[in-house]
C-alpha positions as CSV (number, residue, x, y, z in Angstrom):
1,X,0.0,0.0,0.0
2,X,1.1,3.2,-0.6
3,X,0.7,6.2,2.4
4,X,-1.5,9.3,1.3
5,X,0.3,11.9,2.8
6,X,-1.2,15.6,3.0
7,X,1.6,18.4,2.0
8,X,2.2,21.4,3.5
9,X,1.7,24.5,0.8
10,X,4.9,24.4,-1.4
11,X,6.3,26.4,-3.6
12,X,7.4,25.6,-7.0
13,X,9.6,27.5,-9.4
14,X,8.9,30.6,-7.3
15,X,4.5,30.1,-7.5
16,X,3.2,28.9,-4.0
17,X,0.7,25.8,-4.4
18,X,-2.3,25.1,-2.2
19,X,-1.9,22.3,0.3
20,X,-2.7,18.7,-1.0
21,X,-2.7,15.5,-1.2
22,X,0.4,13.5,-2.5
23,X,1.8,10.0,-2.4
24,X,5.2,9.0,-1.2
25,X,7.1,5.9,-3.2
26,X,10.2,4.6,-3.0
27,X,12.0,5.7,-6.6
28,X,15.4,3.7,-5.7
29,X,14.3,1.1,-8.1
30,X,13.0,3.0,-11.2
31,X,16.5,5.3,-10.4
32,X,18.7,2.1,-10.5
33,X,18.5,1.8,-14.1
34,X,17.2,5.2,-15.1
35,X,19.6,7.6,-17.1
36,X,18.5,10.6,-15.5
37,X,17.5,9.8,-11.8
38,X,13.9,11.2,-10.8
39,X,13.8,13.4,-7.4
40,X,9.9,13.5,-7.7
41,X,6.9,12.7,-9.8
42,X,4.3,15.5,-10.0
43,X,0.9,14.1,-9.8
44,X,-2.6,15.8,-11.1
45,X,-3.5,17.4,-7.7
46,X,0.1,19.1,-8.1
47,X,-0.5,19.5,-12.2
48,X,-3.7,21.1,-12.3
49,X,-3.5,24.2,-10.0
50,X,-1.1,25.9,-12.7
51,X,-0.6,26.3,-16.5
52,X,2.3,24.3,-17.2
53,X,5.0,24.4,-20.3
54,X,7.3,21.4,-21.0
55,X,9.9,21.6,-23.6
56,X,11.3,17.7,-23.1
57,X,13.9,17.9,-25.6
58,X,15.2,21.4,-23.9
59,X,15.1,20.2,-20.8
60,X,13.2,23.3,-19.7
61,X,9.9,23.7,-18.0
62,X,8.1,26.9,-16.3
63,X,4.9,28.1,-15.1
64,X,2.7,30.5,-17.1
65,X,0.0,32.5,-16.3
């Protein structure tokens, strides 16, 4: 099982985020054969409180409006 945790407000590329509910998992697997190692995975409770822009290839991202 998997704990539902509930996160304190936190800010993200400078934008403050409501308080919510997030997952915690162990990413030492998926990181022990991964090129790039993950820190986190942003879910949809994160996702859907900004406008987001990804540029993958870039390796950029940022928050608009």
């Amino acid at each position: 099982m998997t704990p539902l945790l509930q996160m304190a407000a936190p800010v993200i590329g400078q934008r403050s985020f409501a308080s919510h509910q997030v997952v915690a998992a162990d990413l030492s697997r998926a990181n022990s054969t991964a090129e790039i190692p993950m820190d986190l995975v942003l879910g949809y409770p994160t996702l859907r409180q900004a406008d987001w822009l990804f540029d993958f290839p870039s390796r950029r991202w940022a928050l608009t409006s």
